[in-house]
N, C-alpha and C positions, 0 to 999 in steps of 0.2 A: 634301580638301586633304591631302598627305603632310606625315606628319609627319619633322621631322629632330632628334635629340637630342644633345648633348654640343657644342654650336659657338654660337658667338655668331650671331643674326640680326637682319637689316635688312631692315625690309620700308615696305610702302605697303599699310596699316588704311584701308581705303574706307569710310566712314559713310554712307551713302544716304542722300538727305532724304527725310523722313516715316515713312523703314520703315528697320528694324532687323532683318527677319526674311524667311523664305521666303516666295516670289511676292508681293513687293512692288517694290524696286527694285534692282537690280544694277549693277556699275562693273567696266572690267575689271581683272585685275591686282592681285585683292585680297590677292595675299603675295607678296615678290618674295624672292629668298633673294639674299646680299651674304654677301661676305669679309669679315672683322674690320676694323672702323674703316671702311669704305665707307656711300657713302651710297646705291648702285645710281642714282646721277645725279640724286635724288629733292631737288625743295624741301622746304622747312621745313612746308610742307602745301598744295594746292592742289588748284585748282576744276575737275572735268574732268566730261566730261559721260556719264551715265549708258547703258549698254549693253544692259541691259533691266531692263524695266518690266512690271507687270500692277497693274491695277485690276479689284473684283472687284463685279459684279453680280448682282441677288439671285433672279433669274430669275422664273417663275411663280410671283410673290406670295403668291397668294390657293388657293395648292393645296398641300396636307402636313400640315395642321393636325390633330393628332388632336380627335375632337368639336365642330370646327367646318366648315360647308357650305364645298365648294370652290366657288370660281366662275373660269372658264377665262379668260380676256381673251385678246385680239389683241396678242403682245408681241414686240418686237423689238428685236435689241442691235443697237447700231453701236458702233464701232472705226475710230480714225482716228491718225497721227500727221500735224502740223501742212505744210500746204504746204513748200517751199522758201522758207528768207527769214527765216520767223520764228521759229527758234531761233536768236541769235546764236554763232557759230562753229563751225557743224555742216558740216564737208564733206562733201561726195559718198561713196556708196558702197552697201554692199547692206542689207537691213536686212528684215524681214517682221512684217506685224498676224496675230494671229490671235485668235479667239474660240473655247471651250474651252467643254466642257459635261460635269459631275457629276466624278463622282470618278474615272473611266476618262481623264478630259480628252478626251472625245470631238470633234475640230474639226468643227466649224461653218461657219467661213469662213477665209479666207486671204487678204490682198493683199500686196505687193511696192514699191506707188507711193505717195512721197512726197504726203499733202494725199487721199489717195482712202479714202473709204469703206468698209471692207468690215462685211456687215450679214447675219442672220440673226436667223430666229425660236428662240425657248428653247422647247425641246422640251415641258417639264415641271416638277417640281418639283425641280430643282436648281440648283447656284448658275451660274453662269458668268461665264468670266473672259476678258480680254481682253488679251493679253499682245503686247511687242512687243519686237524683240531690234535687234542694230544701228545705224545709222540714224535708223530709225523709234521708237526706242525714247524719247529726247528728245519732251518733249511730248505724250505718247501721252494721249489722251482717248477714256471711253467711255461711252454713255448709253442705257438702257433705257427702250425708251415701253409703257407697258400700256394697253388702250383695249376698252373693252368700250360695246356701243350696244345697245336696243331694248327693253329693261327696265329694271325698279328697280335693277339691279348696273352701272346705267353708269355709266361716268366716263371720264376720262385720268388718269394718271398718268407723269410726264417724270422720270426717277430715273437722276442721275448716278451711273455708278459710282463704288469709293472705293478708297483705300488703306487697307491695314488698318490696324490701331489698337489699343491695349488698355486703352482710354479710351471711350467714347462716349456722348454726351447726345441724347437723342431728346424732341422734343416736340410733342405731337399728341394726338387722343383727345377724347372727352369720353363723357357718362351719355346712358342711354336705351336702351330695350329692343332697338332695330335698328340699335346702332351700335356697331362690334365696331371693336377694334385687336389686331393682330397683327405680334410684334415676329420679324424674319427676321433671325436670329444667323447667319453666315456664316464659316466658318473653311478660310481657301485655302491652311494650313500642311498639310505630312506630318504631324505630329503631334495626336495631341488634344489641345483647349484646355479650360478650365474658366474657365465662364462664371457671375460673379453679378451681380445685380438690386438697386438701390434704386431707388422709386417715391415720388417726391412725390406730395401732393395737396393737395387745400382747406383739409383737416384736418391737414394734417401730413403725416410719413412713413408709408407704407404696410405696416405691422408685416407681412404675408403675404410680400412681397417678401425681405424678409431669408432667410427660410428657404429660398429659391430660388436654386438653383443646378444646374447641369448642365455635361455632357461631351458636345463635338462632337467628331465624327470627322474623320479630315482629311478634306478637301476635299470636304466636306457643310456641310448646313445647319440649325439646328433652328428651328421657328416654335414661338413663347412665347404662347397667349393672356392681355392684361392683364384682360380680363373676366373671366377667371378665377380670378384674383388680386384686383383689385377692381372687380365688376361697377357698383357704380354710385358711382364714382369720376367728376365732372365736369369736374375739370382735371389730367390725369396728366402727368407729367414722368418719363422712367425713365432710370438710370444703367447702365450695361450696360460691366461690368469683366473682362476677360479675365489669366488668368492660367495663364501655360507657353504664349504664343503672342499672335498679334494676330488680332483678327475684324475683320467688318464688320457696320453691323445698318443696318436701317430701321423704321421704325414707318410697316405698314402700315393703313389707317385703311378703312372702310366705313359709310356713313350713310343708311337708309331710314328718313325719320318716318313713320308711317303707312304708305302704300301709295305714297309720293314719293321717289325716287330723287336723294338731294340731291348724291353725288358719291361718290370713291375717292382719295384720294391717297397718297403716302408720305413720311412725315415721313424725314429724311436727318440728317446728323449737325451738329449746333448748336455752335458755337462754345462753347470752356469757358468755367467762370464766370468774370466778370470786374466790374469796377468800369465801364467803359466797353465798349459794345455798338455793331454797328450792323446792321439788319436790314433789308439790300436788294430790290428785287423785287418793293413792291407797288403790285398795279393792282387797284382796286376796280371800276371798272364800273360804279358807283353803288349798290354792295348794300356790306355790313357786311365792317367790319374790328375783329377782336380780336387783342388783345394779351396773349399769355400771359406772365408772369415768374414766376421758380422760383428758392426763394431754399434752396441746398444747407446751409446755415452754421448756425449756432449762437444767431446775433445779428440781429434785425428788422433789413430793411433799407428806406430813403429813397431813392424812384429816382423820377426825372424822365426823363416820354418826351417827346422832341419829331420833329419832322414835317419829313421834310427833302426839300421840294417842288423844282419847278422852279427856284421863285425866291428857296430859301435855307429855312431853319431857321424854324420856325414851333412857339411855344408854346401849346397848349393849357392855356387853365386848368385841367381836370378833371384833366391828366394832370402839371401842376408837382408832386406831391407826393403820391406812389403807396409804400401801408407792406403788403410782402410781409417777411410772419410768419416765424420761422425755419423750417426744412426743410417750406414749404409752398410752394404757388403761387397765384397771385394772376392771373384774366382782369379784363380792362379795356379797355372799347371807345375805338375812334380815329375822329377825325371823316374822314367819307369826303372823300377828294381826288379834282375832275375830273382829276387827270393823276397819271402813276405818282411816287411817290416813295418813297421809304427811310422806316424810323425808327430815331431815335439815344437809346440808354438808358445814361443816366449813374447809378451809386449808391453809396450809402457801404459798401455789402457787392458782393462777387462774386455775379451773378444769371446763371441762362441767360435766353435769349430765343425770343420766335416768334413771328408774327403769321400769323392765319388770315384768307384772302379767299374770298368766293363768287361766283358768278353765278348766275341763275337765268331762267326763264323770266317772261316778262308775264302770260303766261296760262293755260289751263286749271289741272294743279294745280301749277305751276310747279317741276317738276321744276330739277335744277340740278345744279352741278359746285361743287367748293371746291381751295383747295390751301393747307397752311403753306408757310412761310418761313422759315429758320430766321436768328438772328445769326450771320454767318459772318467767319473772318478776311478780312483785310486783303487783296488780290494782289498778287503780286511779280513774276512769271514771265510763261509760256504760263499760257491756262486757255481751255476752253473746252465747246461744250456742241454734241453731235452730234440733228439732229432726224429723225432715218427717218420714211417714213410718213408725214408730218403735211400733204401738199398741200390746199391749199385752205383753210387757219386763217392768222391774225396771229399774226406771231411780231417779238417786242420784245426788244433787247436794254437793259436798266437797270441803268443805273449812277449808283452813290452817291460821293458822293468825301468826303474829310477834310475839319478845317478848311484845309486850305492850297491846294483846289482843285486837279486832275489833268487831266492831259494822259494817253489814252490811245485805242490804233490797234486799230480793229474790222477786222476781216476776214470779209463774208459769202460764207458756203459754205465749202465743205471743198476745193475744189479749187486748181490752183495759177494759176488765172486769175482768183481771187473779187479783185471789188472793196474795197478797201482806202481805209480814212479814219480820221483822228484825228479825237477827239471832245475838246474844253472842257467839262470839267466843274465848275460854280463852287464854293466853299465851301458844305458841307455844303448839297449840293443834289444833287438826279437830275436825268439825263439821260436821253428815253430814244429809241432810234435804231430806224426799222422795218428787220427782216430781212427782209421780201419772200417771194420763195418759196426762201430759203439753206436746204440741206441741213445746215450747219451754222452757228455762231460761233466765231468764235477772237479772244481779248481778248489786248491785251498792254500792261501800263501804263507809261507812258513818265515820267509825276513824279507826284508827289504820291501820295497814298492813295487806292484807291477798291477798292470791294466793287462786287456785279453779281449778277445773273442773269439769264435769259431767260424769260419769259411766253410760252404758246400759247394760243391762245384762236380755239375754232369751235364748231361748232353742228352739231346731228345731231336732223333731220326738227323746227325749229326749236327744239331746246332748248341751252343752252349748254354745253360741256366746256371744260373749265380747266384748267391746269397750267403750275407753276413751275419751274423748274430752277437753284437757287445756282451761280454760277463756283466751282472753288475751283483751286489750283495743280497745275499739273500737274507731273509728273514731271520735273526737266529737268537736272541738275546734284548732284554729291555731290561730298564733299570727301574726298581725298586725306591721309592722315596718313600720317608717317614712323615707324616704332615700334623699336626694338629688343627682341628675345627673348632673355635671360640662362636657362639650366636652371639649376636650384634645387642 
């Protein structure tokens, strides 16, 4: 940006929602220069829609780690901006996706067409991003599948990409000698960020965590082993604070009891702590559901989970009055539900949230799959959730609404011919709609409050794989401010 000195200036300060920083969200026209007392024809601030976009994915998971075994998966990024239609007031024009790998920005893939796919495998261990300029840049959505089959390192794992952040709550993990977590810090700034760590646990806060801290380079990635920090930690919770920049992280998770391959997933970023929670997305299948809460504060807290089925809000007595200790967390199981549903965590203190689901085999040694969940905001927007890869599994989309019950319009697949339907969502209840064989979803809420995600669920030489994928907003809109510049 040039700079001008000794004049008075009028401009239009773009604020991007979600990101404040490099490769996150862009607006055009972010300094207009104006003659003295002009307003450069500018309102008092207003809504225009965003010019590009990137969200940033964390590529080959499970490869970089110093002292811990790589293991390779089957991974693959998709990149999509929304059909035609479902960004309100987006006209015609040019616009391009692309997908970007390590620090060179090495491209990957490229499309041009509103609502179409464009997908490639992550080479390695670095990060990659998905960026989208013009156009296409509105709504932009991107989602990594990792998928490893034929041994104890199988699983799925379905991991939306994210915008960055200098904030992040991750919850996942737990004890046992063959069950490793690994936290993938991602910084898609030109500059280094400094990155520090606090670790809830059982016990409390995790004194080794404090002293941890590091330097990412731009457009790199660093993998954090938690076993290393606290190996036999059974319920971690970690805070992951960026400072001189914004990251991305996930907590990537690995689970072998014995010589049983129980799953992979990657825990994603959790909604901050709050008083009121909602934790969309779970389908049990009839095996175990836990519920993790992690209370950051100072002060016990009083939290009440409830179960918010098909057919409404459902209280379990075991879980009226659940006491997570200050800066500790607290697992607590939920009674399995025939059909998918949300759960809703009310407390007198700010808690994060998560709940863990499995599937597993019937027989021999019942190998299996698992995925968290995490509490995630509210949707406002576009959101939606790209599936490469994945022919031949059920795929669900689930959706939790408010008290005051939602009205909102599903769109399966990613194309600009996909079938289109509003869904009724009652008071705090799920709903949940089959996607078929849709290469993607795309949600968009028409009233009320609802939260979502999509479930896959298939089977490999009959064992089960699993994985979640949270909604959350998508890029779609920043606000315009008018500013003046006085020299000192």
């Amino acid at each position: 940006m040039s700079t001008v000195t000794g004049v008075v200036r009028v401009g239009a300060v773009t604020l991007a929602a979600a990101a404040l920083a490099v490769g996150a969200t862009r607006v055009s026209g972010s300094v207009q220069l104006a003659t003295p007392g002009e307003r450069a024809g500018l309102p008092e601030s207003s809504s225009v829609l965003v010019e590009e976009s990137s969200l940033v994915c964390p590529g080959q998971q499970r490869l970089g780690a110093v002292g811990l075994r790589d293991v390779r998966g089957s991974v693959t990024v998709a990149a999509a901006a929304p059909a035609p239609g479902v960004v309100e007031g987006l006209a015609s024009g040019a616009g391009t996706v692309q997908l970007l790998s390590g620090a060179r920005s090495t491209g990957l893939a490229q499309g041009t067409t509103p609502g179409a796919a464009v997908s490639a495998a992550a080479p390695g261990a670095d990060l990659v991003m998905a960026r989208a300029t013009g156009t296409l840049a509105p709504g932009l959505v991107a989602t990594q599948v990792w998928r490893h089959t034929g041994d104890d390192d199988r699983g799925l794992a379905v991991t939306p990409c994210q915008l960055p952040s200098s904030d992040v709550w991750l919850v996942g993990g737990g004890d046992g000698p063959s069950r490793t977590e690994r936290v993938v810090v991602t910084n898609p700034g030109a500059n280094a960020v400094s990155v520090s760590f606090e670790m809830l646990g059982r016990s409390g806060r995790i004194a080794a965590a404090d002293d941890l801290s590091v330097s990412i380079p731009p457009l790199s990635r660093t993998v954090v082993s938690l076993d290393a920090i606290a190996p036999s930690e059974a319920g971690p919770v970690v805070h992951v604070s960026a400072t001189g920049g914004v990251v991305t992280a996930v907590l990537d998770e690995q689970w072998i009891l014995g010589a049983t391959g129980r799953g992979i997933d990657d825990s994603t970023r959790a909604a901050a702590p709050a008083t009121d929670l909602v934790v969309p997305g779970i389908e049990t299948g009839g095996s175990s559901v836990w519920v993790r809460l992690a209370n950051p504060g100072d002060t016990e807290a009083l939290a009440q989970v409830r179960l918010l089925t098909a057919t409404g809000a459902v209280q379990p007595d075991a879980l009226r009055a659940v006491r997570v200790p200050a800066g500790s967390t607290v697992d607590v199981a939920a009674p399995v539900n025939a059909a998918a549903m949300g759960l809703g965590v009310r407390s007198d203190q700010p808690l994060v949230a998560a709940a863990w689901t499995e599937r597993r085999a019937t027989t021999g040694d019942r190998m299996g799959d698992f995925a968290w969940t995490a509490a995630t905001p509210a949707l406002h927007g576009v959101a939606g959730v790209l599936l490469p890869g994945l022919s031949g599994t059920s795929k669900r989309v689930l959706l939790t609404a408010g008290p005051a019950g939602a009205q909102v319009q599903v769109r399966l697949g990613s194309g600009p011919g996909a079938p289109v339907t509003t869904v009724s969502v009652p008071a705090d209840a799920t709903r949940a709609v089959d996607a078929g064989s849709a290469d993607g979803v795309w949600v968009v809420p028409r009233s009320g409050t609802v939260r979502g995600a999509v479930s896959v669920v298939g089977a490999d030489a009959g064992v089960p794989f699993f994985g979640v994928a949270a909604l959350s907003d998508a890029p779609v809109r920043a606000q315009s401010v008018p500013v003046r510049q006085v020299r000192n």
